[in-house]
N, C-alpha and C positions, 0 to 999 in steps of 0.2 A: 406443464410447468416443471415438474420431475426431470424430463430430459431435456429443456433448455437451461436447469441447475447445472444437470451434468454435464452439457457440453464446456458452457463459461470456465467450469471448473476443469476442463481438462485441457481448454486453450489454453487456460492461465497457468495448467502445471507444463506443459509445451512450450510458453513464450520462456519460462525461468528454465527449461532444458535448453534449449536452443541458445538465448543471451544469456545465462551464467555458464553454460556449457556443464554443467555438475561442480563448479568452483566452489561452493562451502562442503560438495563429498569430497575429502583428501582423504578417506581411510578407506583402501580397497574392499576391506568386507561389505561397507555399509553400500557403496557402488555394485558390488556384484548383488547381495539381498534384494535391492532396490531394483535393479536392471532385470533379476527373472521374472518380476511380478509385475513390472513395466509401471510402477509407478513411484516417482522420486519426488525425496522432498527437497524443501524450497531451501530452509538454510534446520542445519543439525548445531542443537549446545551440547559438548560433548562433559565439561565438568560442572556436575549439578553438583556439589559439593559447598560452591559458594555464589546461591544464585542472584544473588544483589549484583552478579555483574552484569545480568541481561535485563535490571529493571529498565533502565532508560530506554531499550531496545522494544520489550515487551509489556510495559503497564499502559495499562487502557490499549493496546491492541487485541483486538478479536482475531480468532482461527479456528484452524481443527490442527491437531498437535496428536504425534504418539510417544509416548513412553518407552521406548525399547530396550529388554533388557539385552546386554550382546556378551554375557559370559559367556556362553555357550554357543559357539555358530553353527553346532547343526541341528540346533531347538532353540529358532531366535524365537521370542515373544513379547506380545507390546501393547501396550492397552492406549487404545485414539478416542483422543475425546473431544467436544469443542467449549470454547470458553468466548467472553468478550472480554474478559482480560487475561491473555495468558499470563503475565508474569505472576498475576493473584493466584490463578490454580493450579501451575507450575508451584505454587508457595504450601498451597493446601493440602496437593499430593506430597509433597518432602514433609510436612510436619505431620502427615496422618490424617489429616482434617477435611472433611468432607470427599472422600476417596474408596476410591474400588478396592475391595479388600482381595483381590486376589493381586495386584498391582501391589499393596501394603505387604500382602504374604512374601513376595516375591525382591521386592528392596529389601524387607527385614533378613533374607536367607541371601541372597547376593550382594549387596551393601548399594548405597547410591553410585559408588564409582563407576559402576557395571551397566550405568543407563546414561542413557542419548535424549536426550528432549529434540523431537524432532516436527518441527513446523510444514504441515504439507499445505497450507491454506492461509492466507492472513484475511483477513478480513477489514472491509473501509466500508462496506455497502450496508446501513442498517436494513433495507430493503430486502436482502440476501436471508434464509434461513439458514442458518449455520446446521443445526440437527440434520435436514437435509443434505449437506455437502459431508457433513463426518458419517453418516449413511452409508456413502457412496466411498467413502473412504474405508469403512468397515469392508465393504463385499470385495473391495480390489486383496482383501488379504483371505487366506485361507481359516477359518472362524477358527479353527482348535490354534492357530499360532494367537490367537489376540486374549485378552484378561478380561475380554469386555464380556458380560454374563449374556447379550443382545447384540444379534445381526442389526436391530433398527436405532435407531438416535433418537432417543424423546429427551426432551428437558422436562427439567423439574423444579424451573423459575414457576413461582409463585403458589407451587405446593402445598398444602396444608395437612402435617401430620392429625393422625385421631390421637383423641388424649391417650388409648391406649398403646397406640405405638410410642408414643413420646415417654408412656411408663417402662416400657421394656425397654426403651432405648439409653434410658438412665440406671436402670438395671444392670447393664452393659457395661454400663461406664462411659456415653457416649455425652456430650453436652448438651 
C-alpha cells in the first residue's frame, strides 16, 4: 500500500514537472535547492505576510506543504506538514497556533518575509492518507535540514489530551 502511495505521489510530482516545466519556480535558488534533492514543488507562495490572498486558492484544499525558511542558502530549513485545509494551517503557523515550535523559533528570529509556503502535494482524494505522502515527503529531505521533531507523519485528529497535560499546557500560556 506504502509503495503504491509512493509511486501515485511521484507520477503526480513528474506530470506538474513535465506540464508546468517549473513555471511557478521563478527564483533560481528555490530551482536549484529543489533540483539536488530531485524533488520540486508543485506551486511556491512567496509573500506570507498577507495571506488572505491565497484563501480562495487554498481553503478547504488538502496537501502536504513545507515552510521554508530561505534566509540563509547555505542552511535552508523547512518544516512539511500536511493539512486538509491548507489555507487554515498556513493561518495557524503565522499566528503561533497549533504549530511546531521550532518552525515558531525560527519566523520569530528570521521574520515571515524569509519563508516560502510551498505546496508539494494537493490533495482531492479523501481515500489518500495524507500522513502517509508528508512521510514520504519528510525522507526525500535530509532530516537535520527540516524543523520537523519526526522522520514519520502521524496526525493528531481526534487526540485526546490527559487533564494533566492540558494543566501544564495552560501553565504555559497555551489555550
Amino acid at each position: 500500500m506504502k509503495i503504491c502511495i509512493y509511486l501515485i505521489f511521484l507520477i503526480y510530482i513528474l506530470y506538474f514537472i513535465i506540464v508546468d516545466n517549473l513555471a511557478p519556480l521563478n527564483n533560481n535558488f528555490i530551482k536549484e535547492y529543489y533540483s539536488i534533492l530531485g524533488i520540486f514543488p508543485i506551486k511556491v507562495y512567496k509573500d506570507l505576510t498577507r495571506p488572505e490572498k491565497f484563501k480562495t486558492e487554498l481553503h478547504r484544499v488538502g496537501g502536504v506543504y513545507g515552510l521554508v525558511n530561505i534566509s540563509d542558502h547555505s542552511n535552508t530549513k523547512q518544516y512539511i506538514g500536511s493539512s486538509k485545509d491548507l489555507y487554515q494551517r498556513l493561518s495557524d503557523h503565522l499566528k503561533g497556533r497549533d504549530s511546531n515550535s521550532r518552525l515558531q523559533r525560527s519566523i520569530s528570529k528570521y521574520g515571515i518575509d524569509n519563508f516560502h509556503f510551498v505546496i508539494y502535494y494537493f490533495h482531492s482524494d479523501p481515500l489518500v492518507v495524507l500522513t502517509d505522502i508528508e512521510t514520504e515527503v519528510i525522507k526525500s529531505f535530509p532530516f537535520e535540514e527540516l524543523c520537523n521533531y519526526k522522520s514519520e507523519a502521524k496526525s493528531s485528529l481526534g487526540y485526546k489530551h490527559t487533564i494533566e497535560a492540558i494543566e501544564k499546557m495552560k501553565k504555559k500560556g497555551f489555550k
